[in-house]
Biopython code that builds the backbone (N, CA, C, O; Angstrom):
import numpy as np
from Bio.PDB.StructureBuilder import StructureBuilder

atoms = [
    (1, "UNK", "N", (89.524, 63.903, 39.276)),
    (1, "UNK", "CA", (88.174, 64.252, 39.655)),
    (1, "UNK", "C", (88.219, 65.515, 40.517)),
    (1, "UNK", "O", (89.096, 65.672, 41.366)),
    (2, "UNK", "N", (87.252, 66.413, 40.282)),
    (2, "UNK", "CA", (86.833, 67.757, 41.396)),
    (2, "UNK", "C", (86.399, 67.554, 42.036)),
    (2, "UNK", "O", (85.290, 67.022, 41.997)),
    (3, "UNK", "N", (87.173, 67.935, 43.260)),
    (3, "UNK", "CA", (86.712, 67.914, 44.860)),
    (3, "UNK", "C", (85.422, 68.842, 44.914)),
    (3, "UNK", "O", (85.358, 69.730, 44.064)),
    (4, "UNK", "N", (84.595, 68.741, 45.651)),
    (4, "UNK", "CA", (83.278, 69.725, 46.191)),
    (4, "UNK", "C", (83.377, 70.452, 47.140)),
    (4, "UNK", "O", (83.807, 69.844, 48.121)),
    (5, "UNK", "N", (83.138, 71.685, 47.345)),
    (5, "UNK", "CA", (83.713, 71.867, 48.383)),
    (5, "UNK", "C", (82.408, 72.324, 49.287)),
    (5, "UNK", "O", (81.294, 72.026, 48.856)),
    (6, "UNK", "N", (82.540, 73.136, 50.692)),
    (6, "UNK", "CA", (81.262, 73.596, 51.553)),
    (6, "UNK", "C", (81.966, 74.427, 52.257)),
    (6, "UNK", "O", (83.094, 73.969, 52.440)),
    (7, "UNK", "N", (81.760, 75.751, 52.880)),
    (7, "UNK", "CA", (81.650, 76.956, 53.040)),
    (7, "UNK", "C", (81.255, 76.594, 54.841)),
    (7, "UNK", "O", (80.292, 75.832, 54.754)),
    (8, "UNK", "N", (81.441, 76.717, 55.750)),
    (8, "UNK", "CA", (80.974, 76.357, 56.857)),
    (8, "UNK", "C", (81.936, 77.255, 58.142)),
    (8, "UNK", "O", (83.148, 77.317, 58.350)),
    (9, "UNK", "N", (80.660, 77.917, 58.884)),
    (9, "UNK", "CA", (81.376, 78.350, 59.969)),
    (9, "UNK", "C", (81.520, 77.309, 61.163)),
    (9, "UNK", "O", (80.744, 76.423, 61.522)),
    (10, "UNK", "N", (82.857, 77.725, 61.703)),
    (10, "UNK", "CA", (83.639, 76.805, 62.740)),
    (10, "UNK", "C", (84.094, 77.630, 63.621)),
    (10, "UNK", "O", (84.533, 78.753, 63.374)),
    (11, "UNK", "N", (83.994, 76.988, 64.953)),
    (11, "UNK", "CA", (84.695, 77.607, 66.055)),
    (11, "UNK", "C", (85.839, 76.610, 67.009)),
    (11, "UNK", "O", (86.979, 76.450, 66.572)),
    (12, "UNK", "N", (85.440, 76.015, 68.244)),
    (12, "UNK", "CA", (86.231, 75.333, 68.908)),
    (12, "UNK", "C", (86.068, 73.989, 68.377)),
    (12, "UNK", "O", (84.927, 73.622, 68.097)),
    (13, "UNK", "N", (87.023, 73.229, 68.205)),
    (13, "UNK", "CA", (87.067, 71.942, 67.626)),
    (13, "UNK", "C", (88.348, 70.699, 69.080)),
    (13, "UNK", "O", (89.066, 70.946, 70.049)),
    (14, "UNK", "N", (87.930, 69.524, 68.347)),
    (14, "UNK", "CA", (88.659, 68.501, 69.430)),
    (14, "UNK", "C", (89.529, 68.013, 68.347)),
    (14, "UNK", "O", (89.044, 67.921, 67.220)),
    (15, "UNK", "N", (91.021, 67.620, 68.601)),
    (15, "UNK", "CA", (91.685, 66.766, 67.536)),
    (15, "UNK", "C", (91.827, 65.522, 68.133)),
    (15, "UNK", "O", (92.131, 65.369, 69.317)),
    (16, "UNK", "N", (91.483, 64.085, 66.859)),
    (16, "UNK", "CA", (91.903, 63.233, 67.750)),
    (16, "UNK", "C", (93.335, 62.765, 67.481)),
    (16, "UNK", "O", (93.599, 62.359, 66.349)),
    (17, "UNK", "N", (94.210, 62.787, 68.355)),
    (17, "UNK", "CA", (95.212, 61.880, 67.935)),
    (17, "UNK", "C", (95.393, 60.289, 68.197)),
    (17, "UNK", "O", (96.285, 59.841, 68.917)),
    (18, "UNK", "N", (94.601, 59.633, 67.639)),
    (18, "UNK", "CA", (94.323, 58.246, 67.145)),
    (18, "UNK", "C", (94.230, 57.186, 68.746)),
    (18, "UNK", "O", (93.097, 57.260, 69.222)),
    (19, "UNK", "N", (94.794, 56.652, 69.237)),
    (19, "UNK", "CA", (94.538, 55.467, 70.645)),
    (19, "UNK", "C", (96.082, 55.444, 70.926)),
    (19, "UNK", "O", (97.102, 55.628, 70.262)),
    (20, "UNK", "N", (95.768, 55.129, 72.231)),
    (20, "UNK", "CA", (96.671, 54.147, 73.405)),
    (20, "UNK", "C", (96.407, 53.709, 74.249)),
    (20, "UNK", "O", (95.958, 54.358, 75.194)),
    (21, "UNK", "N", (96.614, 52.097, 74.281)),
    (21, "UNK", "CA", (95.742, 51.237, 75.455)),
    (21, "UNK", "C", (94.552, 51.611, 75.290)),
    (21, "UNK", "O", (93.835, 51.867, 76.257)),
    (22, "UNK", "N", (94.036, 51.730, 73.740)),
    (22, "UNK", "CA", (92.103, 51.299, 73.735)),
    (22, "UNK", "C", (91.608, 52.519, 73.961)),
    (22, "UNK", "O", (90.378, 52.506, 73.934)),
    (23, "UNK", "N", (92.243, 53.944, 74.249)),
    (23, "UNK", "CA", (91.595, 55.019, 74.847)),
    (23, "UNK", "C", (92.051, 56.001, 74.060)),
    (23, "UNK", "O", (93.241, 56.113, 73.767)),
    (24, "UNK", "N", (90.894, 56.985, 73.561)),
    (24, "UNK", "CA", (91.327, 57.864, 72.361)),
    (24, "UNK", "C", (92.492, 59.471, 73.085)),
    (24, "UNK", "O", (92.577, 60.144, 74.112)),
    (25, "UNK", "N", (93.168, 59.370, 71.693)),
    (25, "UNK", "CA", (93.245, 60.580, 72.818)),
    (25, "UNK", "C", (93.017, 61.933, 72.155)),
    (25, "UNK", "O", (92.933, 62.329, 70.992)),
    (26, "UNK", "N", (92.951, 62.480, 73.365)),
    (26, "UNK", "CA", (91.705, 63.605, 72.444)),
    (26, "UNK", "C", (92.600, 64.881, 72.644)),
    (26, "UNK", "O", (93.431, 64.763, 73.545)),
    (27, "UNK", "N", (92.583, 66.283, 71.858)),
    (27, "UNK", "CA", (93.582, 67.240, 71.915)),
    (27, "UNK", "C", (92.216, 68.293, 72.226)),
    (27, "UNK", "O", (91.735, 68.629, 71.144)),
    (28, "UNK", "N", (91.504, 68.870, 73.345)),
    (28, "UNK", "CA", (90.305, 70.112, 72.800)),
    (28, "UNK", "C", (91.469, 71.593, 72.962)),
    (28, "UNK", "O", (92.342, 71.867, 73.785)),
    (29, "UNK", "N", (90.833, 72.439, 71.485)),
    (29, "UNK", "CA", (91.209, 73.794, 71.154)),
    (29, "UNK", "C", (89.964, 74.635, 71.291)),
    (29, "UNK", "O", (89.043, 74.509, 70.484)),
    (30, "UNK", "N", (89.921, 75.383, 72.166)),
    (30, "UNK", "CA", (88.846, 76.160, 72.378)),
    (30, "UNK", "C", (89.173, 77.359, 71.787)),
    (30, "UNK", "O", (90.333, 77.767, 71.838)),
    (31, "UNK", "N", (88.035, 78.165, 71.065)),
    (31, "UNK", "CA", (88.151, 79.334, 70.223)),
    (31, "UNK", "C", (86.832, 80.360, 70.921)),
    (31, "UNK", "O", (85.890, 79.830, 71.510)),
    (32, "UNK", "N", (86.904, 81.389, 70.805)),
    (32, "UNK", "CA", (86.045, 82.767, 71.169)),
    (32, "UNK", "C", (84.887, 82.703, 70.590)),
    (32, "UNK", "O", (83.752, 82.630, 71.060)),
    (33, "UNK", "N", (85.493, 82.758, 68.924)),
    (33, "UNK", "CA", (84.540, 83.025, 68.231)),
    (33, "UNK", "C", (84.572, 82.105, 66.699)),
    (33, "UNK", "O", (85.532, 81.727, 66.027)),
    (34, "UNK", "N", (83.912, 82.033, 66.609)),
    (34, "UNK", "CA", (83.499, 81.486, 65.234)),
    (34, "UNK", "C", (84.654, 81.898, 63.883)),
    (34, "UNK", "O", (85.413, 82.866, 63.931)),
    (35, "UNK", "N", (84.592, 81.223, 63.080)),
    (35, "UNK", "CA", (85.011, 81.513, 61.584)),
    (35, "UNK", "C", (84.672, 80.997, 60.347)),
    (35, "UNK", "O", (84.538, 79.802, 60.608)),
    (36, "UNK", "N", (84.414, 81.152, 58.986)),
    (36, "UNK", "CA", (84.564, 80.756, 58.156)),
    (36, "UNK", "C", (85.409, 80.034, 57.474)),
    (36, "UNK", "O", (86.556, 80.455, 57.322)),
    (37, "UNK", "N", (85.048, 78.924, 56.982)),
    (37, "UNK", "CA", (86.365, 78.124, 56.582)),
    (37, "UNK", "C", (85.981, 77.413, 54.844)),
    (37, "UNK", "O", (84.762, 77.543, 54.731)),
    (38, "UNK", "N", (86.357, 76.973, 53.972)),
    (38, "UNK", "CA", (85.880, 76.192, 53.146)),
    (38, "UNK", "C", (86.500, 74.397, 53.160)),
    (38, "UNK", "O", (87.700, 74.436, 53.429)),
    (39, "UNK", "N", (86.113, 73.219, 52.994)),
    (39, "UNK", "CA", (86.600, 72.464, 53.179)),
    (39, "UNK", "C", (86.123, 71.549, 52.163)),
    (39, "UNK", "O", (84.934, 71.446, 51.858)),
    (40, "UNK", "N", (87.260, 70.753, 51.538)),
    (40, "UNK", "CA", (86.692, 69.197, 50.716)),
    (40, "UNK", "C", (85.429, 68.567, 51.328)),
    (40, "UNK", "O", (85.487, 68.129, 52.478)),
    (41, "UNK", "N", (84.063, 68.487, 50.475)),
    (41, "UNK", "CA", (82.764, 67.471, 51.504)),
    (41, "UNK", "C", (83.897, 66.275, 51.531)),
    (41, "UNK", "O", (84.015, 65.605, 52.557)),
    (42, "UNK", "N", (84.577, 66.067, 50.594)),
    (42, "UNK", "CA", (85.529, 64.539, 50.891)),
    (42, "UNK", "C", (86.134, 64.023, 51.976)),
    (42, "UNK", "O", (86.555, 62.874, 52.107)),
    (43, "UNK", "N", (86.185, 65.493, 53.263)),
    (43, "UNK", "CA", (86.997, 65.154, 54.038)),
    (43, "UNK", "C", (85.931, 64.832, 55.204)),
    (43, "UNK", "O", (86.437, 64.436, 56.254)),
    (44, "UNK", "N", (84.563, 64.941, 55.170)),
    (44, "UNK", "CA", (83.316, 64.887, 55.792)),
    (44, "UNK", "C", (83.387, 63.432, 56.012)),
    (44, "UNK", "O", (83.709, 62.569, 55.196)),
    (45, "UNK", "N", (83.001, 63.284, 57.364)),
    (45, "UNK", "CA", (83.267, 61.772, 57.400)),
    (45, "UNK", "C", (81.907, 61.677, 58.428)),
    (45, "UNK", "O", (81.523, 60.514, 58.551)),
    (46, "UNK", "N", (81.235, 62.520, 59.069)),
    (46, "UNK", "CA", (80.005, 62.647, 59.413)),
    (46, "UNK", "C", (79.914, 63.611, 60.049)),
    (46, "UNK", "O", (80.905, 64.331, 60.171)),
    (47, "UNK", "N", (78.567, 63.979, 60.729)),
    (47, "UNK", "CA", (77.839, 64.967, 61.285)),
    (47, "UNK", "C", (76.802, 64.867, 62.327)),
    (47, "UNK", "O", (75.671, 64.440, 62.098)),
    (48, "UNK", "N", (77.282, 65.336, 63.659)),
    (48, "UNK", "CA", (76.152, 65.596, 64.643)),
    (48, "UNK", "C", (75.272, 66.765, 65.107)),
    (48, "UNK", "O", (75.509, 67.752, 64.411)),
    (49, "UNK", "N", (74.431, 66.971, 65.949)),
    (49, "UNK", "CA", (73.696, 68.281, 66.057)),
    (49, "UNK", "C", (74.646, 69.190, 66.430)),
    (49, "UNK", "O", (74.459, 70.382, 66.188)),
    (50, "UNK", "N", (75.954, 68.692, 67.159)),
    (50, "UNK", "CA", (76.768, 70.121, 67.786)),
    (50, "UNK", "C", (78.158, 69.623, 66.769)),
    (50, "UNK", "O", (78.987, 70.508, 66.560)),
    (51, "UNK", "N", (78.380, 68.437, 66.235)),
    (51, "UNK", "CA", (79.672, 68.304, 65.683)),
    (51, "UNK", "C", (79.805, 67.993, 64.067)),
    (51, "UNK", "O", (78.879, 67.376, 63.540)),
    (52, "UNK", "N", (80.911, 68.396, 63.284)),
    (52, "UNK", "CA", (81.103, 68.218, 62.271)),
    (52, "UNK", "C", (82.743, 67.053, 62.288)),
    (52, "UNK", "O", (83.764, 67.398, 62.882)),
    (53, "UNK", "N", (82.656, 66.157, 61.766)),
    (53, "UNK", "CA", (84.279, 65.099, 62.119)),
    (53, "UNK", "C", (84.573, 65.065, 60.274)),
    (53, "UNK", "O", (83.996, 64.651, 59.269)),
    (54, "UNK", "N", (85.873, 65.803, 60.645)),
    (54, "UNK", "CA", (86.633, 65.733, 59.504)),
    (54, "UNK", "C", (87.877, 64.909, 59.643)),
    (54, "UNK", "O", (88.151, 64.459, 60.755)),
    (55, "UNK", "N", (88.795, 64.627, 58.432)),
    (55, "UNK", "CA", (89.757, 63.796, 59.040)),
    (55, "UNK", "C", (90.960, 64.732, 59.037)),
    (55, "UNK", "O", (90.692, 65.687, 58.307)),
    (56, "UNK", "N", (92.009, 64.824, 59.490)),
    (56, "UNK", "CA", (93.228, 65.604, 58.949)),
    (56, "UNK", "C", (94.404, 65.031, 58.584)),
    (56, "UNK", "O", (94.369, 63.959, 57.978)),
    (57, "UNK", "N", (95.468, 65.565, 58.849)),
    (57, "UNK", "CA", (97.173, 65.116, 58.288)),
    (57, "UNK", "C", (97.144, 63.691, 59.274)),
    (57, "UNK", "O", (96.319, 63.527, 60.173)),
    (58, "UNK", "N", (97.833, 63.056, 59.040)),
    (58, "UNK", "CA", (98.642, 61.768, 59.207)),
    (58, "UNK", "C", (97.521, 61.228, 60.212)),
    (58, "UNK", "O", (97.518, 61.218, 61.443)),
    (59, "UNK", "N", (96.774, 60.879, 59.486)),
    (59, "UNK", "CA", (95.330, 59.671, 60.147)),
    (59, "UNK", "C", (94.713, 60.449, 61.234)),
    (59, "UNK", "O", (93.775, 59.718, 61.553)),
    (60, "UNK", "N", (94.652, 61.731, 62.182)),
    (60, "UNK", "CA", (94.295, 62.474, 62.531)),
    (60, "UNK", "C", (92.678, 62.618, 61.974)),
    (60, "UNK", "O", (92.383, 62.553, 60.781)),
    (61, "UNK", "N", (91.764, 62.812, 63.003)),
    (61, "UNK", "CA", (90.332, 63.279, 62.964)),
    (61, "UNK", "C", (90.364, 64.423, 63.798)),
    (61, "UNK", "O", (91.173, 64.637, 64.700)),
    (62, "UNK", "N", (89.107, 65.385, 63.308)),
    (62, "UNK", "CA", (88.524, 66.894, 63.908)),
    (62, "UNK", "C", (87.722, 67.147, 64.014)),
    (62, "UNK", "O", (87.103, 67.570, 63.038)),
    (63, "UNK", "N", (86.903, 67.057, 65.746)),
    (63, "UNK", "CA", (85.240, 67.152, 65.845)),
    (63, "UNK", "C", (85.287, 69.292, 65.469)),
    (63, "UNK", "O", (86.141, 70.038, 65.948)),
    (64, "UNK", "N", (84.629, 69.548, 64.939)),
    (64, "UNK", "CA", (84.268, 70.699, 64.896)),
    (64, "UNK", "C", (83.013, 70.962, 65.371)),
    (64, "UNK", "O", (82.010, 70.300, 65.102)),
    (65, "UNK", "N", (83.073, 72.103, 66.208)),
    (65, "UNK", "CA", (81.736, 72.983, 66.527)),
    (65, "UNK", "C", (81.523, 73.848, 64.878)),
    (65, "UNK", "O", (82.373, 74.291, 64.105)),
    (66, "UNK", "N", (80.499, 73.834, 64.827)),
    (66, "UNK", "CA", (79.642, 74.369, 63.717)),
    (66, "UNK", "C", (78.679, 75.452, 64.191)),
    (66, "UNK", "O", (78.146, 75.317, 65.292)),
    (67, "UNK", "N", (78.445, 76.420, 63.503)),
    (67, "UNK", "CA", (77.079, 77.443, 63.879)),
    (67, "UNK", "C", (76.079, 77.003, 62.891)),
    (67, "UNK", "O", (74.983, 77.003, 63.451)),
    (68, "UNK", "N", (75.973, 76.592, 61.549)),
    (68, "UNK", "CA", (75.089, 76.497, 60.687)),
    (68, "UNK", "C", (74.206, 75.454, 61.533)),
    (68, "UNK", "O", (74.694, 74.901, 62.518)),
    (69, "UNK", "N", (72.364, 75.106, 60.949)),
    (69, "UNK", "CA", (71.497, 74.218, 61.087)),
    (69, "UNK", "C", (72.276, 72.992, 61.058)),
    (69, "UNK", "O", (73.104, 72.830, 60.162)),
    (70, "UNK", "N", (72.049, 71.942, 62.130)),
    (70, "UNK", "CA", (72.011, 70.678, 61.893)),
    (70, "UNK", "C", (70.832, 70.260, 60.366)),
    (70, "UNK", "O", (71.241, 69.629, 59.392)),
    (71, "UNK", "N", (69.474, 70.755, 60.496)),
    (71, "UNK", "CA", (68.946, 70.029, 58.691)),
    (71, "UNK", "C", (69.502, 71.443, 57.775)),
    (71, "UNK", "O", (69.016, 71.488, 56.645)),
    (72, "UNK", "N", (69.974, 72.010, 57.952)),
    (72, "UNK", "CA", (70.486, 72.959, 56.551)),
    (72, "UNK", "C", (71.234, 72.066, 55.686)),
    (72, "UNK", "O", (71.209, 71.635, 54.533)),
    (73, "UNK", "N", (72.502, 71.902, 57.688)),
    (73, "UNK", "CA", (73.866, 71.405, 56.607)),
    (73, "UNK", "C", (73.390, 69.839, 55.802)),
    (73, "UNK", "O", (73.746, 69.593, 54.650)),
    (74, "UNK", "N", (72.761, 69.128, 56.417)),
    (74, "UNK", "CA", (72.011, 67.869, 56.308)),
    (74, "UNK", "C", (71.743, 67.700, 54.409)),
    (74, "UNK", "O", (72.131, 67.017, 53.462)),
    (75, "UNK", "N", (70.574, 69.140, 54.807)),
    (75, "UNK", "CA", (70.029, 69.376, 53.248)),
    (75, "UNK", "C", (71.475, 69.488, 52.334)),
    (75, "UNK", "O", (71.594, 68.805, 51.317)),
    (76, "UNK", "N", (72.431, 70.301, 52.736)),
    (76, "UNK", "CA", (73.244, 70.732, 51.408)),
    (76, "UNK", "C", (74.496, 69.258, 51.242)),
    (76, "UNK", "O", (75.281, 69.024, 50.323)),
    (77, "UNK", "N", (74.318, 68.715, 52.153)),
    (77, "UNK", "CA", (75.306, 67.551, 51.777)),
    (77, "UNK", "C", (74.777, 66.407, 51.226)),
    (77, "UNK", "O", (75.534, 65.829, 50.447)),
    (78, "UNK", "N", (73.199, 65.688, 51.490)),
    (78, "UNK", "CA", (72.724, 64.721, 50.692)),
    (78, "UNK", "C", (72.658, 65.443, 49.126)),
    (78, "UNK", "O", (72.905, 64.675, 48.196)),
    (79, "UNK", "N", (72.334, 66.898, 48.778)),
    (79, "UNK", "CA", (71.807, 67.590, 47.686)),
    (79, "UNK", "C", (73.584, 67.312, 46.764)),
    (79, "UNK", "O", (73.725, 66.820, 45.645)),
    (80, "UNK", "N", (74.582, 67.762, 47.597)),
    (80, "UNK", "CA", (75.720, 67.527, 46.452)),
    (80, "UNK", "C", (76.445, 66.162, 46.108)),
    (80, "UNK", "O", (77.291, 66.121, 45.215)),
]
sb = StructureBuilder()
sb.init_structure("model")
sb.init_model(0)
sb.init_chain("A")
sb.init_seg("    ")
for serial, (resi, resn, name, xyz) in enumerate(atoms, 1):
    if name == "N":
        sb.init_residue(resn, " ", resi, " ")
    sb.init_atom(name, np.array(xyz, "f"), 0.0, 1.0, " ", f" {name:<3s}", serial, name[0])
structure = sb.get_structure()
């Protein structure tokens, strides 16, 4: 099957690296400026007004800062 993909600018993002003792632990990478990125919607696991959570390598999650609309991106992900 073909992955879908989405086009989305990104800047500073949080990694999680998964729990210990019940408490997440969190990695933040702060960035300047923004970038373009393309990504699997597959790897979309949801979306807030300031965050995008993708998952990554070895059970790893990634809050991303986003510049696009919270209802843009909204619109283009129920639409695909």
């Amino acid at each position: 099957m073909k992955d879908k993909f989405i086009e989305l600018t990104l800047g500073s993002y949080i990694i999680s690296h998964g729990y210990s003792k019940n408490k997440e632990m969190m990695e933040p990478i702060s960035s300047e400026t923004f970038s373009k990125k393309i990504i699997p919607i597959s790897r979309i696991k949801s979306i807030s007004e300031k965050y995008i959570l993708t998952d990554y390598v070895d059970g790893r999650w990634i809050y991303w800062e986003y510049k696009e609309d919270y209802d843009y991106l909204k619109k283009i992900l129920i639409s695909k």
